[in-house]
MOPAC internal coordinates of N, CA, C and O (Angstrom, degrees):
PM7 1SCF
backbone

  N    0.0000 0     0.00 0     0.00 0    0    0    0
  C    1.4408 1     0.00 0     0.00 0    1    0    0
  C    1.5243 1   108.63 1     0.00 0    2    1    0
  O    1.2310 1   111.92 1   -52.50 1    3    2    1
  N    1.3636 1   132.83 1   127.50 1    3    2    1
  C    0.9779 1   127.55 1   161.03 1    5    3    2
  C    1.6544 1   140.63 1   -64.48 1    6    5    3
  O    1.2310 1   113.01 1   -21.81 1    7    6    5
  N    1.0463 1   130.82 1   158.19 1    7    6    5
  C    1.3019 1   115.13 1  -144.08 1    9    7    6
  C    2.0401 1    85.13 1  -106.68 1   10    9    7
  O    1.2310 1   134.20 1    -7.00 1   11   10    9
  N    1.5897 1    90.15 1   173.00 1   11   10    9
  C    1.7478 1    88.78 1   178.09 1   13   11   10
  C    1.3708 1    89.79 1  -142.11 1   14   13   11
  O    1.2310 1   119.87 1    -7.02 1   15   14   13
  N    1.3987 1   117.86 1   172.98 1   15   14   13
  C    1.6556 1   130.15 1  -171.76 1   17   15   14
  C    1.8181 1    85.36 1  -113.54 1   18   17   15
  O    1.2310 1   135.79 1   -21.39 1   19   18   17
  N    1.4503 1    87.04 1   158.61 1   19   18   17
  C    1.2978 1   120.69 1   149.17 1   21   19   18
  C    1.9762 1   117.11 1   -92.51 1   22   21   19
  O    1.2310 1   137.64 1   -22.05 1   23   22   21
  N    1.1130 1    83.44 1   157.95 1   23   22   21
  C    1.9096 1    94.23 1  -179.77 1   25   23   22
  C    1.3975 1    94.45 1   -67.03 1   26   25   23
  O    1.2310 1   124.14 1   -40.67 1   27   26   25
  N    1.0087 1   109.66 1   139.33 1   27   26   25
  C    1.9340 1   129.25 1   175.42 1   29   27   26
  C    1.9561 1    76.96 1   -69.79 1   30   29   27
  O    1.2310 1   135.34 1   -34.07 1   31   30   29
  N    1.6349 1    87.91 1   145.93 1   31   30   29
  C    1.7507 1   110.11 1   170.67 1   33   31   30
  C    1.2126 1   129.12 1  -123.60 1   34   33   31
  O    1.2310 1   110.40 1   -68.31 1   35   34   33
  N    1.5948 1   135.63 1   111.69 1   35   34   33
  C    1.0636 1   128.82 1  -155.00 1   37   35   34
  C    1.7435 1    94.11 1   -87.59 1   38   37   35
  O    1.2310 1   118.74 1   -25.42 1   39   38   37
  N    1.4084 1   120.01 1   154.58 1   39   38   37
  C    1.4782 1   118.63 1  -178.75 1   41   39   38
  C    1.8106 1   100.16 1  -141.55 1   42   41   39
  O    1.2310 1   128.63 1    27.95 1   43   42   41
  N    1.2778 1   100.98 1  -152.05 1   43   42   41
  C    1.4247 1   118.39 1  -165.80 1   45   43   42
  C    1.5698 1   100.73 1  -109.91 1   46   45   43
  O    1.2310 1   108.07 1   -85.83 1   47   46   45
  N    1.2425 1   139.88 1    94.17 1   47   46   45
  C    1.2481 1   127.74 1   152.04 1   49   47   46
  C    1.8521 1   119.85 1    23.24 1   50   49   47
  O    1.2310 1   123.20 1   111.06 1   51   50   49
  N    1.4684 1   111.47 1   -68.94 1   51   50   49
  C    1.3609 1   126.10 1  -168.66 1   53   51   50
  C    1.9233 1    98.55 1   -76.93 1   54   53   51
  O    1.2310 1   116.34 1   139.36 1   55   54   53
  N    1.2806 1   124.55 1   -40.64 1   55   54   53
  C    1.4517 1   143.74 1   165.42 1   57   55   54
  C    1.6608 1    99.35 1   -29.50 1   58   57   55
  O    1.2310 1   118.31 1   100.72 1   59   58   57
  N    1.2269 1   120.82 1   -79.28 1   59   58   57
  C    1.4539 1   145.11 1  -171.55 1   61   59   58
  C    1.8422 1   106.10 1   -41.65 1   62   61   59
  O    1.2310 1   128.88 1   118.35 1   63   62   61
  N    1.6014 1   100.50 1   -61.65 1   63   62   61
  C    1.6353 1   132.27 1   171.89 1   65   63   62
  C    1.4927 1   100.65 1   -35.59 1   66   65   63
  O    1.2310 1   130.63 1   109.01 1   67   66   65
  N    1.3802 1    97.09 1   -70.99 1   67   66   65
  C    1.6834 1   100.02 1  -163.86 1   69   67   66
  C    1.7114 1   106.96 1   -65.26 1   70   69   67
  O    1.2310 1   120.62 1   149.05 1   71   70   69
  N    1.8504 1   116.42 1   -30.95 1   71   70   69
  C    1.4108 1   103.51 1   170.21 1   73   71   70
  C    1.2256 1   113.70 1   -53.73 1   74   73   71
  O    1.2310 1   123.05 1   122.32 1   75   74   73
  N    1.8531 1   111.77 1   -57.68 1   75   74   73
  C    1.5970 1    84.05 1  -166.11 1   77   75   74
  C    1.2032 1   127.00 1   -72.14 1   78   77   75
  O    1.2310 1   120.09 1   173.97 1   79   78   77
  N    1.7110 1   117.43 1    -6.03 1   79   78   77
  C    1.5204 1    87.94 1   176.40 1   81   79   78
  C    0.8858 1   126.99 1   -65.19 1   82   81   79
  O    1.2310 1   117.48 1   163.13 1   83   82   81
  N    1.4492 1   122.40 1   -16.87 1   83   82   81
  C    1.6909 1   120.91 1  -156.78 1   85   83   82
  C    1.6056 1    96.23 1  -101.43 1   86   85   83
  O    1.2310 1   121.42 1  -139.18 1   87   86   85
  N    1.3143 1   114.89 1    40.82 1   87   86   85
  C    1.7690 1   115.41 1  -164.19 1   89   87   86
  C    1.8424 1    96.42 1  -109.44 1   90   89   87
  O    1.2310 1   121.56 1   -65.49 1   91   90   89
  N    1.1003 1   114.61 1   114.51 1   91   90   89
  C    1.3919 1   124.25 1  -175.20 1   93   91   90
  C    1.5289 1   111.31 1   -56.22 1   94   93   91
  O    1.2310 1   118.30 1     3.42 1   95   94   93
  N    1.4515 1   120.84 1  -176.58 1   95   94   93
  C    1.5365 1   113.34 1  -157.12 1   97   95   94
  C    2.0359 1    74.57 1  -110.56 1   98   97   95
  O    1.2310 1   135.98 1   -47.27 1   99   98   97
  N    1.7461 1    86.67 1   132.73 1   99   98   97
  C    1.6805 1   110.54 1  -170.69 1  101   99   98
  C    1.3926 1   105.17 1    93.79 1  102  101   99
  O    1.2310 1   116.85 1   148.71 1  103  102  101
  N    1.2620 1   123.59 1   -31.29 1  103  102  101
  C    1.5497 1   113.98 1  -152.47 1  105  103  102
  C    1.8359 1    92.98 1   -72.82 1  106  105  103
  O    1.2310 1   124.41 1   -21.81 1  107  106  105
  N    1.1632 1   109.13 1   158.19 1  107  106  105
  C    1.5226 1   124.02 1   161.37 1  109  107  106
  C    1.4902 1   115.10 1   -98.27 1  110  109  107
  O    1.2310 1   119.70 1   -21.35 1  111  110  109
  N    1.3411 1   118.17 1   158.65 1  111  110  109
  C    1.6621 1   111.07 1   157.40 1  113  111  110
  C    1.4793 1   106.37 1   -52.91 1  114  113  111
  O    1.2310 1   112.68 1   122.69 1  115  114  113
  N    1.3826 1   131.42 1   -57.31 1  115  114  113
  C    1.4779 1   126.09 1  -164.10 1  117  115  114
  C    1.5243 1   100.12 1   -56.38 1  118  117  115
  O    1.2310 1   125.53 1   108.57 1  119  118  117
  N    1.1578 1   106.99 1   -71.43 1  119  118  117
  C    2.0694 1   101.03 1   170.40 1  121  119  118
  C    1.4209 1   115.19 1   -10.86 1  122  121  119
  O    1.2310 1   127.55 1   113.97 1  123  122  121
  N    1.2967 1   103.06 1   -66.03 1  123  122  121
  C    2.0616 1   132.19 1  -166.23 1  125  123  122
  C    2.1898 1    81.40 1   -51.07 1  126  125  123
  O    1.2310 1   129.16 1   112.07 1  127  126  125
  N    0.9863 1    99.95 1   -67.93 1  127  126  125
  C    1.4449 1   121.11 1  -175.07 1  129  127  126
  C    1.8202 1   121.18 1   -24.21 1  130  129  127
  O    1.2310 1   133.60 1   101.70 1  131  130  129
  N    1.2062 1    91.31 1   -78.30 1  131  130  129
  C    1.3637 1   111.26 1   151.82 1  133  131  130
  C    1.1497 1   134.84 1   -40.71 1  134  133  131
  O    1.2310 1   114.30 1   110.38 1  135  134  133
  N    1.4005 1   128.40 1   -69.62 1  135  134  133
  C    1.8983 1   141.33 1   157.15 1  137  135  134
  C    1.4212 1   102.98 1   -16.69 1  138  137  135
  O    1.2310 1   127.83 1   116.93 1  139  138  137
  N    1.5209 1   102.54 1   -63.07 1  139  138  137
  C    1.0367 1   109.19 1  -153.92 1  141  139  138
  C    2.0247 1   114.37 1   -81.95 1  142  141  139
  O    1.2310 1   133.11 1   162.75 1  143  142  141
  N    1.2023 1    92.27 1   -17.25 1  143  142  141
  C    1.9050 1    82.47 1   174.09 1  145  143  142
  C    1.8989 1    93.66 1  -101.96 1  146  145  143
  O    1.2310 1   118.08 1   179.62 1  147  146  145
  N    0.7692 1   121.27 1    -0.38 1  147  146  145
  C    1.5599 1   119.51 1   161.26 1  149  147  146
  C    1.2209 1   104.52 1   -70.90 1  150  149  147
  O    1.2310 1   119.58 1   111.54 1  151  150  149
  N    1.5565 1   118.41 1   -68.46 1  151  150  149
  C    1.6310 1   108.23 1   174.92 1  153  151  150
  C    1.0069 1   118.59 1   -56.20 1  154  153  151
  O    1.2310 1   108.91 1   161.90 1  155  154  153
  N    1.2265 1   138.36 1   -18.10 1  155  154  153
  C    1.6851 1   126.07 1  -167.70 1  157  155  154
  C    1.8821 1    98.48 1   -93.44 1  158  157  155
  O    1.2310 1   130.57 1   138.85 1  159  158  157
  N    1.0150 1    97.21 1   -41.15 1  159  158  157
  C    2.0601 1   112.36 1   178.35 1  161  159  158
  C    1.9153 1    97.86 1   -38.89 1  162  161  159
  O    1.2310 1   132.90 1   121.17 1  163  162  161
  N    1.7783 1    92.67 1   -58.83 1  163  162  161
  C    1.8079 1    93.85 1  -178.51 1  165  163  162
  C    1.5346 1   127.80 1   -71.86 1  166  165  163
  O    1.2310 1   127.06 1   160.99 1  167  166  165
  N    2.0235 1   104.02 1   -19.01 1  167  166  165
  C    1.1458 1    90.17 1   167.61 1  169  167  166
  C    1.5830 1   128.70 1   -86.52 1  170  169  167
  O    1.2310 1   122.00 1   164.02 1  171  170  169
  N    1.3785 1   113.77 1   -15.98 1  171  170  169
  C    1.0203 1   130.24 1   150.77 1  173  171  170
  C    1.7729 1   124.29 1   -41.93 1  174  173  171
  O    1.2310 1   122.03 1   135.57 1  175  174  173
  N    1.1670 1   113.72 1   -44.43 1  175  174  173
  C    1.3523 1   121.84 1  -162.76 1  177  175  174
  C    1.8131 1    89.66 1   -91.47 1  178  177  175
  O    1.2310 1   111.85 1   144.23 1  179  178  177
  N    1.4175 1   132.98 1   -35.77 1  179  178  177
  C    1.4576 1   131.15 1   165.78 1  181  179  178
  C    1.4908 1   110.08 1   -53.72 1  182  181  179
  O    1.2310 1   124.10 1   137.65 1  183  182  181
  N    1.1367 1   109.73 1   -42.35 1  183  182  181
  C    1.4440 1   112.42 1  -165.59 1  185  183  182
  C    1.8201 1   118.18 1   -75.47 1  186  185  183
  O    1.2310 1   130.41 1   152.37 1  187  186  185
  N    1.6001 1    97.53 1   -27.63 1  187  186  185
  C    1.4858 1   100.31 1   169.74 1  189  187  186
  C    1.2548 1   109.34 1   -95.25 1  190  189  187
  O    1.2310 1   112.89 1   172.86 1  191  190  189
  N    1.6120 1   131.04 1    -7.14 1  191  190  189
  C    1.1445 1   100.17 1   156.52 1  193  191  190
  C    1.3273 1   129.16 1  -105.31 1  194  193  191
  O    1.2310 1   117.63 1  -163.25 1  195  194  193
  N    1.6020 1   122.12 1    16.75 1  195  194  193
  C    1.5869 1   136.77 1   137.33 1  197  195  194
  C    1.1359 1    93.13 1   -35.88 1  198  197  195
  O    1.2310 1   115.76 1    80.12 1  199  198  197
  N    1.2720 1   125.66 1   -99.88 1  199  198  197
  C    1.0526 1   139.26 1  -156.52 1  201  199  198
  C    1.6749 1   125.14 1   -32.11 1  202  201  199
  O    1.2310 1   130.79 1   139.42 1  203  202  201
  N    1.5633 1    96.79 1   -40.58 1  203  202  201
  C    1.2933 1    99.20 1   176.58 1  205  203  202
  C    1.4985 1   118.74 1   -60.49 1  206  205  203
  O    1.2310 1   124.10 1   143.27 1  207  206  205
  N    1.3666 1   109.74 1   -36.73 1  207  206  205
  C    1.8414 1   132.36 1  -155.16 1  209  207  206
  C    1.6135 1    85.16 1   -76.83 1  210  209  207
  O    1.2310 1   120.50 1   136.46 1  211  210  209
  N    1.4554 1   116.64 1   -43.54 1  211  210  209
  C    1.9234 1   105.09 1  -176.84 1  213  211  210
  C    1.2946 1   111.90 1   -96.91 1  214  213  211
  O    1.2310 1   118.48 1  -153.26 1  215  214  213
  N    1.2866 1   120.50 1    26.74 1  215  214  213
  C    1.5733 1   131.85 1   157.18 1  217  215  214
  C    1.7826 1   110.42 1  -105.65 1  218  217  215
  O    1.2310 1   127.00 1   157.64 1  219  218  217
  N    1.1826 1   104.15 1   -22.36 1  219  218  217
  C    1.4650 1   112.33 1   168.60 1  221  219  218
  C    1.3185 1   110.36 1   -80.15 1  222  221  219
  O    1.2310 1   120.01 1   121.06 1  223  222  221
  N    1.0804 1   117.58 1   -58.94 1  223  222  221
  C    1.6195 1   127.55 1   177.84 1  225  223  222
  C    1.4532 1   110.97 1   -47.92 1  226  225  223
  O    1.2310 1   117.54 1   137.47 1  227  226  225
  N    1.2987 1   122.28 1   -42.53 1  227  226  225
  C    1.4906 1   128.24 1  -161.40 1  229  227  226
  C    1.6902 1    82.57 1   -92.94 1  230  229  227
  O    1.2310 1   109.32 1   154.96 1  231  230  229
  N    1.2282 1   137.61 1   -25.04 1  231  230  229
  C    1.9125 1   129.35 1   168.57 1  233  231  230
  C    1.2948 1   108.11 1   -76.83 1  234  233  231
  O    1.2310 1   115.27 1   150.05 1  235  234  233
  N    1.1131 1   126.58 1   -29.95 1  235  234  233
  C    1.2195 1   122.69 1   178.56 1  237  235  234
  C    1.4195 1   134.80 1  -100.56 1  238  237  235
  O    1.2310 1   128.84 1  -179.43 1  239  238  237
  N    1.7474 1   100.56 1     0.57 1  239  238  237
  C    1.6633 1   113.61 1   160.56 1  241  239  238
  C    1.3797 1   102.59 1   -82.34 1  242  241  239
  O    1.2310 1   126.65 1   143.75 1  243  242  241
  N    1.0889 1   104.81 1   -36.25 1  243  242  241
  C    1.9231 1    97.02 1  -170.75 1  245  243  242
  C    1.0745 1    98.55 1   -84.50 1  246  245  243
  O    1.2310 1   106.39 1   152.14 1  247  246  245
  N    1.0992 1   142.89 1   -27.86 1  247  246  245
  C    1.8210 1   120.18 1   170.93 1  249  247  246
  C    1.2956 1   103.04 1   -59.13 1  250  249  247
  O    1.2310 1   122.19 1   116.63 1  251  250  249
  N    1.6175 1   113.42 1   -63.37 1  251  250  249
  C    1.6790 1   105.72 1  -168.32 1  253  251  250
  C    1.2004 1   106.29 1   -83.57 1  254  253  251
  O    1.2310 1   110.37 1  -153.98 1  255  254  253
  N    1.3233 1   135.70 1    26.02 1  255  254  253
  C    1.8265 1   129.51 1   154.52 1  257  255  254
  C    1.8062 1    98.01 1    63.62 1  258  257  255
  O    1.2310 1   120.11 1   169.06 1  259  258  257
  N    1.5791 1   117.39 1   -10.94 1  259  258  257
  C    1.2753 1   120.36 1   170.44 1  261  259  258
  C    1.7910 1   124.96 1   -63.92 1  262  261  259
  O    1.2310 1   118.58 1   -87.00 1  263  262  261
  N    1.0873 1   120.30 1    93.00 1  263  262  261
  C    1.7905 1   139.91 1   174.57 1  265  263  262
  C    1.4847 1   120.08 1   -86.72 1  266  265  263
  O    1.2310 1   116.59 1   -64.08 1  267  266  265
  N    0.7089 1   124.09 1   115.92 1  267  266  265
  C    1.6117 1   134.93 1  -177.54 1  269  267  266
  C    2.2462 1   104.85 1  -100.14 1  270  269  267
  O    1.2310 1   136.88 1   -56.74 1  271  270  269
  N    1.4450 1    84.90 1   123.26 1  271  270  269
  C    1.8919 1    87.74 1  -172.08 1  273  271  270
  C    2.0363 1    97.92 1   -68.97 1  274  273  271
  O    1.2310 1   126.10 1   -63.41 1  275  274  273
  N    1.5083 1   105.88 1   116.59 1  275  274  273
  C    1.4981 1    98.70 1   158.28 1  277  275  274
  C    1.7366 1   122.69 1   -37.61 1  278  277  275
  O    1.2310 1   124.73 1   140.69 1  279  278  277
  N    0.8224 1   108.52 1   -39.31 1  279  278  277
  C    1.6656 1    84.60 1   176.25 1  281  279  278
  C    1.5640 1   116.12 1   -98.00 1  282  281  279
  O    1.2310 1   123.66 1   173.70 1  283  282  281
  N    1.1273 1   110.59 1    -6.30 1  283  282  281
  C    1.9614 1   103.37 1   163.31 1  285  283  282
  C    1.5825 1   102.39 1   -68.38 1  286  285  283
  O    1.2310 1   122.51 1   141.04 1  287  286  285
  N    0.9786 1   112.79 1   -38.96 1  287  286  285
  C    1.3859 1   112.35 1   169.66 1  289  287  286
  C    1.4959 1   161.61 1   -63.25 1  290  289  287
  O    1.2310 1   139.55 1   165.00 1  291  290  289
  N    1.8950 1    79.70 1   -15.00 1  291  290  289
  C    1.5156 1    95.79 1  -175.00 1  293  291  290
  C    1.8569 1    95.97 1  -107.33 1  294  293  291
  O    1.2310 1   131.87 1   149.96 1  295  294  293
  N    1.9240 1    94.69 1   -30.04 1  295  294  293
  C    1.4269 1    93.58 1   156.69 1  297  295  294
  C    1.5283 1   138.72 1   -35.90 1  298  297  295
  O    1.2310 1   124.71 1   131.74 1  299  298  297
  N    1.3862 1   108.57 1   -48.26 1  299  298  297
  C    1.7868 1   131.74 1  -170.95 1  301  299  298
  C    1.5547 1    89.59 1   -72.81 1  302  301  299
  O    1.2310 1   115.14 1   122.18 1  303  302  301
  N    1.3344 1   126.82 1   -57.82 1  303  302  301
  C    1.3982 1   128.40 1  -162.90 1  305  303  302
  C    1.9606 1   107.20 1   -64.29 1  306  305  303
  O    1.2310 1   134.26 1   139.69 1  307  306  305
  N    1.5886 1    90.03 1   -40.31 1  307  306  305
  C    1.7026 1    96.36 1   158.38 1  309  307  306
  C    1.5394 1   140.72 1   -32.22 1  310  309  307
  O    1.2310 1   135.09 1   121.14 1  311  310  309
  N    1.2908 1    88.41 1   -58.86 1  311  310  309
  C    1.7193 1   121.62 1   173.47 1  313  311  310
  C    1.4550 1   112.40 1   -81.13 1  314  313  311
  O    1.2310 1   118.90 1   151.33 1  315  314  313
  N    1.3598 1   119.70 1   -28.67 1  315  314  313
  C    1.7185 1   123.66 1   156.21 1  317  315  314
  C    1.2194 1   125.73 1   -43.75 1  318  317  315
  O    1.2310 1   124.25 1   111.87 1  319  318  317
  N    1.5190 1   109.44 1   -68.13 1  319  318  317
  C    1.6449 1   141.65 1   152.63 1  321  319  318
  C    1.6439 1   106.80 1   -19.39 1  322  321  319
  O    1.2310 1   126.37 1    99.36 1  323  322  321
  N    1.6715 1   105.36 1   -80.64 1  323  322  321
  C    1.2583 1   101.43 1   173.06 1  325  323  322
  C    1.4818 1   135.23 1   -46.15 1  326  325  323
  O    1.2310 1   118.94 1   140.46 1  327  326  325
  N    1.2390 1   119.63 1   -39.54 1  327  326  325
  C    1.8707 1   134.56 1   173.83 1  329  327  326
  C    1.3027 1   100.28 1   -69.80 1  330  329  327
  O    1.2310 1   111.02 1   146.31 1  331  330  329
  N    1.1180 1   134.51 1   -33.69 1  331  330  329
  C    1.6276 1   119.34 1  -175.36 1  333  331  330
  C    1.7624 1    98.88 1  -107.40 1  334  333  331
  O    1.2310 1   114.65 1  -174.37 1  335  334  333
  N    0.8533 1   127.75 1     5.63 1  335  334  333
  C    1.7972 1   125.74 1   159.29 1  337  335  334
  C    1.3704 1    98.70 1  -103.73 1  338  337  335
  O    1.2310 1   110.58 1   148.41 1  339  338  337
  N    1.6747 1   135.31 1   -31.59 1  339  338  337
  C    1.7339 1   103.85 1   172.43 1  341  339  338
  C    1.9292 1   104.34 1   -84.71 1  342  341  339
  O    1.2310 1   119.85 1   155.46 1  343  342  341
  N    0.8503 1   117.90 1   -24.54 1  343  342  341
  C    1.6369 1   114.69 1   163.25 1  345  343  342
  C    1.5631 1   103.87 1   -44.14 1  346  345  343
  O    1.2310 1   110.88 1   120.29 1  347  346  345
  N    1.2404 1   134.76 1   -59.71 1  347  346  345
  C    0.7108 1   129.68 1  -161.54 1  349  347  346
  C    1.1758 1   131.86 1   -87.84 1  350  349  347
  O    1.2310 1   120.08 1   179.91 1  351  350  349
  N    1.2988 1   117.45 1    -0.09 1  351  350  349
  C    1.7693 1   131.60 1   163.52 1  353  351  350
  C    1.1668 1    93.11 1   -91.38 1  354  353  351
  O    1.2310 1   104.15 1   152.83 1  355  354  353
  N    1.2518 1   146.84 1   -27.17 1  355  354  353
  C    1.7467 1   137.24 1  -179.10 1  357  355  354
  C    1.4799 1   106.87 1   -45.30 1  358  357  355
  O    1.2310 1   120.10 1   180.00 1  359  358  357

């Protein structure tokens, strides 16, 4: 597959500075560059499909008139928390 560029990016002097410091031993700015709109692309792409799943949820309470109480819920997730943190000191 052939490869494609991104648009060259003009920044802030101090912008550039603070990348490279935080640029790992081997890493390049273009590396730094890359990683990083890859990660943002996936958190982006998680986040719309959050979004989608509680736009479904909120269509599909009002059809089925079915409501779940916020704190039974955060309760259950409570008690989740707890069972997989004493599992996990075992």
């Amino acid at each position: 597959m052939k490869t494609a560029s991104i648009p060259s990016l003009r920044v802030d002097p101090e912008l550039r500075q603070a990348a490279e410091s935080v640029l790992q031993e081997g890493e390049t700015l273009s590396n730094f560059v890359e990683k990083s709109l890859r990660a943002n692309i996936e958190h982006r792409r998680m986040q719309q499909e959050f979004i989608a799943r509680g736009l479904a949820s909120r269509d599909e309470a009002r059809r089925t008139g079915e409501y779940f109480d916020a704190e039974d819920v955060l309760g259950e997730l409570d008690d989740l928390l707890a069972q997989a943190e004493a599992k996990n000191r075992k």
